[in-house]
N, C-alpha and C positions, 0 to 999 in steps of 0.2 A: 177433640180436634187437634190440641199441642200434641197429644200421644200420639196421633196416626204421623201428623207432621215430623216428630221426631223418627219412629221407628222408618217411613220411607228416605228420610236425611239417611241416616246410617245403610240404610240398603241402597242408595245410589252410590255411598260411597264403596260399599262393596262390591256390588258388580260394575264396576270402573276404575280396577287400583290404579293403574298408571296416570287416570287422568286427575282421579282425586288426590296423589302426588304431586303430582304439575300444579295442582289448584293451592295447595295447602303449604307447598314449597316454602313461601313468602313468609308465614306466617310462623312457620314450623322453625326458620330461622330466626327470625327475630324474638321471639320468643326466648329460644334456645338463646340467643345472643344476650338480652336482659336479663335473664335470669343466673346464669354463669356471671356476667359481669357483678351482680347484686352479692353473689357467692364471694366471689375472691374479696371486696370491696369490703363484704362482711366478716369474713376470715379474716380480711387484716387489720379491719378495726377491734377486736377481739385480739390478736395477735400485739397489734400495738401497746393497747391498752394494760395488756399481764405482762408484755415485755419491755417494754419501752417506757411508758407511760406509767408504768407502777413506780410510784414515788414510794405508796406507803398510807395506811389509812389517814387521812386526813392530812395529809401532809403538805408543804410547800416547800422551795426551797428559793434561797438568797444565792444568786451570784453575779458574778460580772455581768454576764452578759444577758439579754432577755431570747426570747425565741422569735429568731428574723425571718422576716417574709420576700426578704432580698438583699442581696448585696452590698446594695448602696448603704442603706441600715443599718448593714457589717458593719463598714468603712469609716460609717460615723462615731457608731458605736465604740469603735477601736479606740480612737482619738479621744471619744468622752469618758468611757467608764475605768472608772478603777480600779485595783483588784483589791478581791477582800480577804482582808487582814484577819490575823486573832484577833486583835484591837478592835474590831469593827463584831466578832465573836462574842468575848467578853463584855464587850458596850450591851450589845442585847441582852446575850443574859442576866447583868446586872438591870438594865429598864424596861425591857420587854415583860408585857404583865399577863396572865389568864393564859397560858399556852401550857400545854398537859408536857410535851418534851423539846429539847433543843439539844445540836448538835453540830461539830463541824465535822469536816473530813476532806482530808486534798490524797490525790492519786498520782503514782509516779510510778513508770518500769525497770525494774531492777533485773541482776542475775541473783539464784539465788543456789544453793550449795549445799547439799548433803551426800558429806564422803566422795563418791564418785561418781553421785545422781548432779547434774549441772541442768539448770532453764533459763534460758534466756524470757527474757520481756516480759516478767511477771508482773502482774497491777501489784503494784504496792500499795496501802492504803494506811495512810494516816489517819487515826479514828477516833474520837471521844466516846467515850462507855456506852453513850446512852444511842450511840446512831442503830446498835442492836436491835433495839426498841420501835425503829423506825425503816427500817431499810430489809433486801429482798435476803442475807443472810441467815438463817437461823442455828442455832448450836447441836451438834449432832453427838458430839461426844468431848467431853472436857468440859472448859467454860470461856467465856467472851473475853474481852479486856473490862477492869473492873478501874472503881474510882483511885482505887490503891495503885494498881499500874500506872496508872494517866499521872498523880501528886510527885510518885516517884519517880519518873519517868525510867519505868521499867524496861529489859530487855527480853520482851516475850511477843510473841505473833499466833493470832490466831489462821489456820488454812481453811484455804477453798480447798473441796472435795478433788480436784486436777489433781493441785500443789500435792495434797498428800499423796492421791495414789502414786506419783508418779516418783517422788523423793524416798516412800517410805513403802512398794510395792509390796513387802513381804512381815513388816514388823510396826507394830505399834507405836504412831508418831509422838503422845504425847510425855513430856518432857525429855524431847530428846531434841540437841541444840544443834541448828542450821546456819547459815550463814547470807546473810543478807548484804549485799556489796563488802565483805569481806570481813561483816562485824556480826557476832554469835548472837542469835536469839531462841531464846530455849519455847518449844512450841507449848501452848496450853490450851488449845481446842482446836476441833477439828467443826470445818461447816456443813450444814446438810448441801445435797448436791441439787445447783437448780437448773440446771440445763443449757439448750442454748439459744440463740436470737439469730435467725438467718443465717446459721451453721455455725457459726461462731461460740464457741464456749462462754457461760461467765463462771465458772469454776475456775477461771486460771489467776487465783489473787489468792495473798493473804493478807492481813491488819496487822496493822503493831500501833502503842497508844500512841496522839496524835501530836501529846510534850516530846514522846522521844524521838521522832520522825522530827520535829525541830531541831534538836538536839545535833543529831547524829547525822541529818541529812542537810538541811536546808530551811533556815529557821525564819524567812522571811518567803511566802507559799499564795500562792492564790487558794482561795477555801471554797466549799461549798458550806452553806451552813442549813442544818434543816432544821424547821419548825414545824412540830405536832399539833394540832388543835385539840381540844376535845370534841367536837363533833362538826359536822359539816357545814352546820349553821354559821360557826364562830368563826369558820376559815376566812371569809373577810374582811369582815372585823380586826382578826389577828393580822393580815395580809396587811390592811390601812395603816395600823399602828408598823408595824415595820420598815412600810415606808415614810412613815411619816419622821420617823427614828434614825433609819437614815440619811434622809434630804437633810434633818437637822444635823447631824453631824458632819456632813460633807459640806454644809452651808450653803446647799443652794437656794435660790432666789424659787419664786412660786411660777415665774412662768421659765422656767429651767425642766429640761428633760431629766428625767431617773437620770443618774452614771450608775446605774446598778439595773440588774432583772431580779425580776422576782416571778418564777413558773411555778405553775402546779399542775398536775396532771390531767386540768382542764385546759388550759395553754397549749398543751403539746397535742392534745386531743381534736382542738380549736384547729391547729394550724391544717393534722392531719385530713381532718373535714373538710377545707378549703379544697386541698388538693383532689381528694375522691371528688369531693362533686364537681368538680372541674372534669374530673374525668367522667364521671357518671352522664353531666350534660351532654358530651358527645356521643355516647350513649343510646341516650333518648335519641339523639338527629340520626344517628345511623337506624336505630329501629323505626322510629318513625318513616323513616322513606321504605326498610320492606314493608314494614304493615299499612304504608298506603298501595304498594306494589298487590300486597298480597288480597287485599282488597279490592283493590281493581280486575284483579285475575277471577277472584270468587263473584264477581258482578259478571264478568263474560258468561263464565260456564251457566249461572244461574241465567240469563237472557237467551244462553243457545237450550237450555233446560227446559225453558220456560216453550220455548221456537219445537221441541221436541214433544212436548206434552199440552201443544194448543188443543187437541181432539178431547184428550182428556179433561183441559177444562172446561170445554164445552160440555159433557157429558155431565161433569160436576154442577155447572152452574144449571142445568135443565134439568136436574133432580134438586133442585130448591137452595142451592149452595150461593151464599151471598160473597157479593162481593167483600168485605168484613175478612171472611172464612178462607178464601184463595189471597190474599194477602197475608193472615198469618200464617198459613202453609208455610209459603214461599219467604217469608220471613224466616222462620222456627228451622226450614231447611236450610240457609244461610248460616244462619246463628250457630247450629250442628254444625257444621264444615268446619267453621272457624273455628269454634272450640275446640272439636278432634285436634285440628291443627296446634291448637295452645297446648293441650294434653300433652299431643306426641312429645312439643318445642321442648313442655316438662320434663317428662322421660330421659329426654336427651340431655336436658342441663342438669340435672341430677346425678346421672353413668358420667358427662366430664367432669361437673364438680367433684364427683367422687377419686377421679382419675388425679386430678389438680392439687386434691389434698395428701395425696401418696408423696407429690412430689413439695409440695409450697403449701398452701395453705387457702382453702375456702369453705366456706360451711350455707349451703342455702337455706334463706330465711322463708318462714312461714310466707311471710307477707309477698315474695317474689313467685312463688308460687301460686298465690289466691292471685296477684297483676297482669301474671303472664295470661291465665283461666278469663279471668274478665277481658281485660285488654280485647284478648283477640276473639271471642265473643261478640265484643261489644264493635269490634272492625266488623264482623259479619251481620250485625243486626245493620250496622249503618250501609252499609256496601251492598245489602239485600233489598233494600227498601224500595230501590228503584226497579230491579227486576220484578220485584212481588208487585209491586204498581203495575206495570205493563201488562202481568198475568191478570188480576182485579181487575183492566179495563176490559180484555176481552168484549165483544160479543158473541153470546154465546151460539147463535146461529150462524155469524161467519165461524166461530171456532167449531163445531161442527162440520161442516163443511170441510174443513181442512183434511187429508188423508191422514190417517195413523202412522 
């Protein structure tokens, strides 16, 4: 009975393309619309995550500020926190206990100078040995800054992949001396190259160790300082003690706000999440009103359907056909329409997602796929139920009666 049900769904829809168009419109869209929106939503939490959000395996980081959810927050924030110091660097690593790495590093833009290659607005990066260990850099050719650079406060920089092509287009950058606001640093590695983040490069930086960037620059910096864990577990654990380390050193009182953040790549993940689903809710409200649309449309066609094939269920139910049997017909036909409908919506957010990630970034998820399929399925069982009723109550000798 499902099988006969199913294969006449698909032959109505065939011999009536335009109408079964009009019918599945509703559906075909919202679908389409949910499942796209699911895509970019997932693209960019993916996106965020390896771009944005990659701290670093287990990593956290200590700085002034926390990650705000408004303005006002800002404002306060401003007026309360700190900034932090070596002092505040050194304090942890000397009390900070069970943490696998520690590191600071502050950023500044410089011009930088080799022979008659000139770049304006280069990250400059003040850096402890060990942020290698932790951060999205890795060594590509040469070697990092080591603990001997940092003691000494030596005159050497490691490059970003940019830095070099661009200074060193034709010959071999390392140890060959550049000039970083007008003071020579001889180069000793080169970085591997990482790409970029919403067209923007991060290959346009080099490091130099984070004593001589004091030194030579500016010896009083706001820092970032990062903390390794050993495993996922420990992160907050490690994260408590940190603050706990420094409310005591800044001496505040227990019902006193942080003057420090302290983020990890769940915080920034955290916040991002906020904002998708804010936008995903609206979403929902907009689909929800086609797929009651499109619902309502596949309740018409099925009632003029049903107004079309009254002879026929007359003839059904006087060869023994129960009532039971002409409900899930007209059901199983319903449920068919809609789904077609989710299918097509598929198809179609699949060729834009696809289109979408040529240019920006989305990836559809398994799961947007199997919601779209149910969803508008499950519009068509509920939307059907009341035409299939009407057919079910027939009698069969008025339906008889009726002309073909």
């Amino acid at each position: 009975m499902a099988r006969e049900a199913f294969w006449i769904a698909l032959e109505t829809l065939r011999s009536h393309k335009l109408r079964s168009f009009l019918t599945l419109l509703g559906v075909v869209i919202s679908t389409t619309t949910l499942i796209v929106v699911m895509s970019v939503v997932n693209g960019m939490n993916n996106y965020i995550a390896e771009h944005i959000a990659n701290l670093g395996a287990n990593v956290f980081v200590l700085q002034r500020y926390p990650i705000f959810t408004s303005f006002e927050e800002f404002l306060k924030a401003r007026r309360r926190n700190k900034l932090i110091r070596m002092e505040d660097y050194e304090f942890l690593k000397e009390n900070l206990s069970g943490y696998k790495n520690i590191g600071a590093e502050v950023n500044f833009p410089a011009e930088v100078r080799y022979r008659g290659h000139v770049l304006d607005e280069v990250q400059i990066g003040g850096e402890t040995p060990s942020m290698i260990d932790m951060s999205t850099p890795q060594v590509d050719s040469g070697r990092y800054i080591t603990e001997t650079d940092e003691v000494h406060e030596s005159m050497v920089c490691f490059l970003g992949r940019d830095v070099a092509d661009q200074l060193f287009p034709s010959v071999d950058p390392i140890d060959r001396v550049i000039q970083i606001q007008g003071k020579p640093f001889r180069v000793v590695g080169i970085a591997q190259r990482i790409g970029t983040t919403f067209g923007q490069s991060n290959d346009n930086y080099l490091h130099i160790p984070l004593t001589t960037y004091r030194k030579f620059f500016q010896s009083q910096s706001n820092l970032w300082v990062r903390i390794q864990a050993f495993d996922a577990d420990q992160m907050q654990a490690l994260e408590d003690q940190v603050r706990a380390l420094m409310r005591a050193r800044h001496h505040l009182p227990y019902h006193d706000t942080d003057d420090f953040g302290i983020n990890a790549a769940e915080s920034i993940m955290g916040i991002w999440q906020q904002l998708t689903g804010s936008i995903f809710a609206v979403t929902i409200a907009v689909v929800a009103v086609f797929m009651v649309v499109g619902g309502i449309v596949i309740m018409n066609i099925m009632l003029a359907s049903v107004t079309e094939r009254t002879h026929e269920i007359g003839i059904r139910k006087s060869l023994g056909a129960r009532r039971r049997d002409i409900l899930m017909q007209f059901v199983i036909e319903s449920a068919v329409m809609a789904a077609t409908g989710g299918v097509v919506g598929v198809l179609l957010a699949v060729v834009i997602s696809s289109v979408i990630q040529i240019f920006f970034t989305a990836k559809v998820p398994f799961s947007g796929v199997l919601l779209g399929i149910v969803l508008s399925t499950a519009v068509g069982l509920f939307f059907g139920i009341y035409p299939a009723s009407q057919a079910a109550k027939l009698d069969p000798i008025e339906a008889l009666r009726t002309e073909n």
